[in-house]
N, C-alpha and C positions, 0 to 999 in steps of 0.2 A: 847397271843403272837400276835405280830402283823403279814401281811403276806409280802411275798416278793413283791417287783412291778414290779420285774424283771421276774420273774417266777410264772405261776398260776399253776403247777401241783401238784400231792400227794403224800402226805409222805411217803418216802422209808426210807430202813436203810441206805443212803446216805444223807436223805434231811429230817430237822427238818421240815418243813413248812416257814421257814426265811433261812435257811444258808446250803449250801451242806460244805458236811465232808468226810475226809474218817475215816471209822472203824479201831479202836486199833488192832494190829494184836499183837500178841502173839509171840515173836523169840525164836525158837528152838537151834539156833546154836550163841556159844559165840563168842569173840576172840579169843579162843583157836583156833576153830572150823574152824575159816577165817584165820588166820595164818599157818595151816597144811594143807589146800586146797592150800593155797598158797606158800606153798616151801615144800609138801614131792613130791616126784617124780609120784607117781604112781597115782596123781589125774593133770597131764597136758599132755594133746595130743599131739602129734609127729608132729613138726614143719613142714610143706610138704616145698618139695625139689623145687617145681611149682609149681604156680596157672595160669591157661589156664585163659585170659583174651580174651572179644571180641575186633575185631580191634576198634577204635576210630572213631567216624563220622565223614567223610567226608563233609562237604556240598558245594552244587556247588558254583561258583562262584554268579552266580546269578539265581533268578526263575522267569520265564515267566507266565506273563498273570494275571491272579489273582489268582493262587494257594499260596498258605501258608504253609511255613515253619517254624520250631522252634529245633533250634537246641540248648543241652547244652553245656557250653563251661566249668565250674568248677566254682566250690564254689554259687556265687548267678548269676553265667554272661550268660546268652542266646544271639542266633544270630538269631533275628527275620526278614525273608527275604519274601515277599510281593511288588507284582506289580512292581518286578527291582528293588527295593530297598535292602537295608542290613542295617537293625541295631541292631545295639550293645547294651544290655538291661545291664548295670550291676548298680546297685543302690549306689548309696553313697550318706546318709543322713547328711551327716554334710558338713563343711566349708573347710576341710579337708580327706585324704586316710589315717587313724594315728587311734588308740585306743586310743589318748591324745588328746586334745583340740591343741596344738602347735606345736608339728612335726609334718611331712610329707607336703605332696608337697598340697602347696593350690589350690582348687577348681577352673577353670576356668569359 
């Protein structure tokens, strides 16, 4: 067998010597088994009436000096603020803001 060129370490029960895998696992539980977990009553937790959230960050307007800030704003978008500046990190890899090559609003 030949060896990896990507990898020079030793065979585990993950790693032939060429290709990582995972292990056959064996299932204990059928569809029955996922179907009665999932609609008899007595296997789903009590919906809570509240969940205590912490407040959301604030960040200031602006930061002085060279200190560095990094704040999240949702999903992939940070507000990175450095030397009096503010910027806006949020990534868009294509041509387009759209799951589709042709809607949404085009890239400036």
């Amino acid at each position: 067998m030949r060896k990896n060129p990507y990898y020079r370490g030793p065979r585990s029960d993950h790693f032939d010597g060429l290709r990582f895998f995972n292990t056959p696992v064996e299932r204990e539980n059928g569809l029955a088994d996922v179907l009665r977990w999932r609609f008899e009553e007595r296997y789903r937790a009590p919906w809570p009436a509240r969940i205590d959230r912490p407040p959301p960050d604030r960040p200031p307007e602006r930061v002085a000096g060279a200190s560095l800030r990094l704040s999240y704003i949702g999903h992939a978008s940070f507000l990175l603020q450095c030397f009096g500046l503010n910027i806006l990190v949020d990534p868009v890899w294509s041509e387009r803001a759209s799951p589709d090559a042709f809607p949404g609003p085009k890239r400036q």
